[in-house]
C-alpha positions in Angstrom: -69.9 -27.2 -20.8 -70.5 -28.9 -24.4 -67.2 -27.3 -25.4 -65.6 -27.8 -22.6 -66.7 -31.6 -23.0 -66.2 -32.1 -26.8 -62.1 -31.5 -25.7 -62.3 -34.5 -23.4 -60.8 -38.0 -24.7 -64.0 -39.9 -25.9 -63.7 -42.8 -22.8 -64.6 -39.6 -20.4 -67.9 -38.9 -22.5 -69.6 -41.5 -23.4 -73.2 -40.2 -23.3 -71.9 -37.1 -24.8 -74.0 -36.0 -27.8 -73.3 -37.0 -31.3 -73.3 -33.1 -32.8 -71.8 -31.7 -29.6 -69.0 -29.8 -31.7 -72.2 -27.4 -32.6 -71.4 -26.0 -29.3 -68.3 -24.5 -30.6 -70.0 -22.7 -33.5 -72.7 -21.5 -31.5 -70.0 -20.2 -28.9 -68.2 -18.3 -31.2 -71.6 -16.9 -33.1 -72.7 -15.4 -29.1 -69.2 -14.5 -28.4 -69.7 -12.5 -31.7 -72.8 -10.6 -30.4 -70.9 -10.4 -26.8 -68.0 -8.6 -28.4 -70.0 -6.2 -30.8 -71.8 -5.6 -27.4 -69.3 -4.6 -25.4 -67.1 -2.5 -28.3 -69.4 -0.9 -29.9 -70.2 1.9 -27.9 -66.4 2.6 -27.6 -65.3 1.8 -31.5 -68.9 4.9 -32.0 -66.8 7.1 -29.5 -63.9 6.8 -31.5 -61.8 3.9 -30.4 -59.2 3.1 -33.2 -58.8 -0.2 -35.1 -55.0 -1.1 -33.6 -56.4 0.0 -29.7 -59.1 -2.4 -30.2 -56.7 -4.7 -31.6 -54.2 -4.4 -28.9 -57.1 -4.4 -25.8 -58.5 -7.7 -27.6 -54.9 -9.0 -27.7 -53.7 -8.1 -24.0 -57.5 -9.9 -23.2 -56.9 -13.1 -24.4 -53.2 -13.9 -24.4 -52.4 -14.4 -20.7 -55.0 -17.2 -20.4 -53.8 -18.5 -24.1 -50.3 -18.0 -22.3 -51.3 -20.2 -19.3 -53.1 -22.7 -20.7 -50.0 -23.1 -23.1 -47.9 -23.5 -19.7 -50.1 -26.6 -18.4 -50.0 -28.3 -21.8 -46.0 -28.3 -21.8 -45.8 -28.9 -17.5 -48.6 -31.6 -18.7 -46.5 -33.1 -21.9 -43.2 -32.9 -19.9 -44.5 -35.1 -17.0 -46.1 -37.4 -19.8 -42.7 -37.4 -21.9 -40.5 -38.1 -18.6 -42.4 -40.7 -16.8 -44.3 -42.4 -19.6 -41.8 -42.3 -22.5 -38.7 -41.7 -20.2 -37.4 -39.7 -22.8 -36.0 -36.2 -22.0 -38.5 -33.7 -22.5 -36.5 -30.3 -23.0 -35.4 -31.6 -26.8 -39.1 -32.4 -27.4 -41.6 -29.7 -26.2 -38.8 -26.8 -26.2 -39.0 -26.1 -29.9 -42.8 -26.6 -29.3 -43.1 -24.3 -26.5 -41.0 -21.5 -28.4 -42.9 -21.9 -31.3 -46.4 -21.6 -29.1 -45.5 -18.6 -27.2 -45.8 -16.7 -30.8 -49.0 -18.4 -31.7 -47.2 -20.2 -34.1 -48.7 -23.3 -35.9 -46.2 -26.1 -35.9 -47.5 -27.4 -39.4 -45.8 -23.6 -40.8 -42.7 -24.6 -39.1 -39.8 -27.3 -39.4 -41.6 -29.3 -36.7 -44.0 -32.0 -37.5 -45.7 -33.3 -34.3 -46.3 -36.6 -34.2 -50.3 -36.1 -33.6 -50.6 -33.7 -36.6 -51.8 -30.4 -34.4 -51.7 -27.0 -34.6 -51.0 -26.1 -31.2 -49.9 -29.8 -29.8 -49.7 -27.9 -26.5 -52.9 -26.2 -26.6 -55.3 -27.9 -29.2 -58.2 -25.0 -28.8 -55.5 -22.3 -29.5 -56.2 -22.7 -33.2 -60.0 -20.1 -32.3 -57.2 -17.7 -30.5 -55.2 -17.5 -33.9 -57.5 -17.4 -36.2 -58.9 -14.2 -34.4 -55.3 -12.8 -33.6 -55.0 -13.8 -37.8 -58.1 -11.8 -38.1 -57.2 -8.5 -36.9 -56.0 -5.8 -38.2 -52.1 -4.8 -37.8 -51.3 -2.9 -34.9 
């Protein structure tokens, strides 16, 4: 819930605690010991690099996938009715750029908030480990 929490805006969680982002280190250190957990008995067995690759890959991108969805539904409704600007120019070369788990600060595009992911801030974790593995 701390990590869930520390992604809030700051007006939602006011008695949230001052080194709450510690949750997110300590998130990915168990999620470490999970993963090692539920490989290892497989990668012993003989389970190759690129399958492990691909089976962490088709794991986590349909929920990075959705969660990408919301954020442009989410910044489209906020671009239309707040900004009455039209949307489609804005968060389409966004969106594209997303669905590759590309950062926007590697690209043409400079978002006006200075993220990564400005559709999905806590996609950066999902790239870095997608980064991390080894070439299918």
């Amino acid at each position: 819930m701390f990590v869930v929490l520390f992604h809030c805006p700051k007006e939602l969680t006011l008695l949230f605690p001052a080194n709450g982002q510690l949750a997110v280190d300590f998130f990915f250190c168990l999620s470490g010991f999970v993963i090692a957990f539920a490989y290892e008995r497989r990668l012993n067995e003989g389970l190759s690099i690129a399958n492990f690759s691909a089976a962490r890959l088709i794991r986590l991108y349909p929920l990075y996938a959705l969660s990408t969805l919301s954020g442009l539904i989410l910044s489209g409704l906020v671009t239309h009715f707040v900004f009455h600007a039209h949307f489609l120019s804005i968060l389409a070369p966004l969106f594209f750029l997303s669905v590759f788990l590309w950062p926007t600060r590697l690209s043409f595009i400079r978002a006006a908030d200075k993220l990564n992911f400005p559709l999905n801030g806590p996609a950066w974790s999902l790239f870095y480990e997608i980064l991390s593995m080894p070439c299918l």
